[in-house]
Steps between C-alpha positions, in 0.01 A plus 500: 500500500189267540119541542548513879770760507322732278171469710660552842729766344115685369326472811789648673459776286120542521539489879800751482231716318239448715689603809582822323172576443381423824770795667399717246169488550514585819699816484276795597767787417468412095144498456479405128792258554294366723193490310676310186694287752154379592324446142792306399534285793107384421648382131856335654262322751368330231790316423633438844157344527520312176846368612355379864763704700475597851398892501440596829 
């Protein structure tokens, strides 16, 4: 696998994560799922950022 493979096959990943977090964070039945859905989606937009991909 080369350099390029492994990067796409991360930020693929990060996104996949992000997306997650993003429904999750918006579910209003689970409050503290909710809550934690949003802290960590502060922290995994740090590295959607760092990687330059599209998150909205």
């Amino acid at each position: 696998m080369d350099c390029t493979e492994k990067t796409t096959q991360i930020e693929d990943k990060v996104k996949l994560v992000y997306d997650l977090l993003k429904e999750l964070s918006q579910v209003e039945d689970f409050p503290a799922i909710r809550a934690n859905a949003q802290r960590a989606l502060g922290t995994v937009w740090q590295m959607v950022n760092h990687l330059s991909l599209d998150y909205e």
